[in-house]
N, C-alpha and C positions, 0 to 999 in steps of 0.2 A: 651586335657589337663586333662579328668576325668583319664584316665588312658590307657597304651599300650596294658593293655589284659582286650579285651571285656567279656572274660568270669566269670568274675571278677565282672563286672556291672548286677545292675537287673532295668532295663527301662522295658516297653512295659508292658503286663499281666506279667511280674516277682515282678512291684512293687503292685499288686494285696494284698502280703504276707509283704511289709514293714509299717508301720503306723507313720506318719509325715506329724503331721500339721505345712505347710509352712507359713511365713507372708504374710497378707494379701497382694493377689496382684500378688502371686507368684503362679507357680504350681511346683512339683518336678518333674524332665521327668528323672534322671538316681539316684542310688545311688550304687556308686562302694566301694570295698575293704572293706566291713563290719568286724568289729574286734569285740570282745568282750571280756573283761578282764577276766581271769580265774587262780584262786590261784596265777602268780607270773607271767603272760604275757598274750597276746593276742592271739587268736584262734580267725581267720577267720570263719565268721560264713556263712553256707553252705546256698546256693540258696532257698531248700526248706524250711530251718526253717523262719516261722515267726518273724519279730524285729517289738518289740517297739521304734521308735528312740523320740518319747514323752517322754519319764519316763527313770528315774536314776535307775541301780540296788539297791535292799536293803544296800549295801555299800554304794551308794552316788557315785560309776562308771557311765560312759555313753560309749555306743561304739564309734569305732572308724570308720569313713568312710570319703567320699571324695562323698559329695551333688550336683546336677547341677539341676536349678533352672531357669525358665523360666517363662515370664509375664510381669507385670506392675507395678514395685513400685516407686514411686514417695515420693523422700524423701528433707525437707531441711537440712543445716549443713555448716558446715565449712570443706571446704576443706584446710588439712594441708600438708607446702610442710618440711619438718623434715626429712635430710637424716638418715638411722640408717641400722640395719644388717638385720629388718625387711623389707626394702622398702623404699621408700622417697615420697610419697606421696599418702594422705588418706584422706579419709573422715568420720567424724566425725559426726553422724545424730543429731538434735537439740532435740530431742525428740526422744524417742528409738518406734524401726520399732513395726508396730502395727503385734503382734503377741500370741500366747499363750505361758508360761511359759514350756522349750524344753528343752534337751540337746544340740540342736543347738543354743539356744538364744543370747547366748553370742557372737557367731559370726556375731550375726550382731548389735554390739554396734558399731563397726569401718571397714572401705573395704580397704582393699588396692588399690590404683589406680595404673592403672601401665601408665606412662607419652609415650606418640607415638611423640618421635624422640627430636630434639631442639624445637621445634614449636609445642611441644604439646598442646593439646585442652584443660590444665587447667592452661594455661598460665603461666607456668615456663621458665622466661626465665634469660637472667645473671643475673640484677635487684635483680628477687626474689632469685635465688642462693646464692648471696650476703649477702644475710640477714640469712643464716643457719638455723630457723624457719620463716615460712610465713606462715598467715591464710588469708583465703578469705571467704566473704558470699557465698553459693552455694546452688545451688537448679538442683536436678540430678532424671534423672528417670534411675533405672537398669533395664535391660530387661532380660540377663541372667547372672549369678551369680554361680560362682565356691565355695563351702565352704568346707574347710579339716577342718575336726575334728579330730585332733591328740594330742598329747603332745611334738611337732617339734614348732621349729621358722616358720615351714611353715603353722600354721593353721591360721585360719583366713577365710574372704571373701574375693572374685574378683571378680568383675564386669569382665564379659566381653564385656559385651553387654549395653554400658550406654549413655546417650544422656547429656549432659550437658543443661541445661534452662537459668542460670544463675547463671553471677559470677562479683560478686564488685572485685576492685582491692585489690592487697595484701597491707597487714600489717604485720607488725613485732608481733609473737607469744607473746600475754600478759604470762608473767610470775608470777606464784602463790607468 
């Protein structure tokens, strides 16, 4: 899922040269497709240079890459089932992931979940379809975790690796 061409990723002694403090809990094991904004696009930024993925450039940029993320986090929230062009089912942490102020941070205010089949593990089924938003109490450990940093409908986080602990049944999404 990180991407088709390895050469692209820097795992192992490559991420030696990247600096990214992950949230607690987490370790960073690849960061692929490093971008960096320059006068009016992105330039891929090459193996040997060093990235801060900490700190915004003096514009207020951050690069652009595709994170995979491995460990223990342990989070509560609401899981929401809201179909949209993003996805249709997320979770929403009750309290934002304990972590330091990043260019990634904002990726983990919400995860995309992606639902395994009719009978998926965060109980979607016609019931909750029915209802076009549904919120349930949830309490989820991630174990590994995809995050694109882009300016695409595809950025965001995914869990790929996550355990469900617990989950109240759905309710219909309170509206503001």
């Amino acid at each position: 899922m990180i991407g088709n061409d390895s050469s692209t990723c820097r795992c192992g002694t490559d991420l030696g040269n990247v600096t990214l403090t992950p949230p607690r809990g987490l370790k960073l094991k690849a960061a692929c497709r490093l971008r960096i904004w320059q006068t009016d696009r992105f330039v891929e930024i090459p193996k040997s240079r060093p990235v801060n993925l900490d700190r915004y450039d003096s514009r207020g940029n951050s690069n652009d890459g595709d994170y995979y993320f491995y460990g223990h986090l342990r989070i509560a929230g609401v899981i929401r089932f809201q179909p949209s062009d993003g996805g249709e089912v997320f979770f929403l942490p009750s309290a934002p992931v304990e972590m330091p102020k990043s260019t990634i941070e904002p990726s983990f205010r919400i995860f995309t979940l992606v639902p395994e089949g009719p009978a998926s593990k965060y109980s979607i089924d016609k019931r909750v379809r029915a209802m076009e938003c549904a919120e349930a109490q949830a309490e989820i450990v991630v174990r590994e975790v995809l995050v694109i940093v882009n300016d695409s409908e595809a950025a965001g986080a995914y869990p790929i690796g996550i355990d469900l602990l617990r989950i109240s049944p759905y309710k219909p999404c309170k509206r503001p």
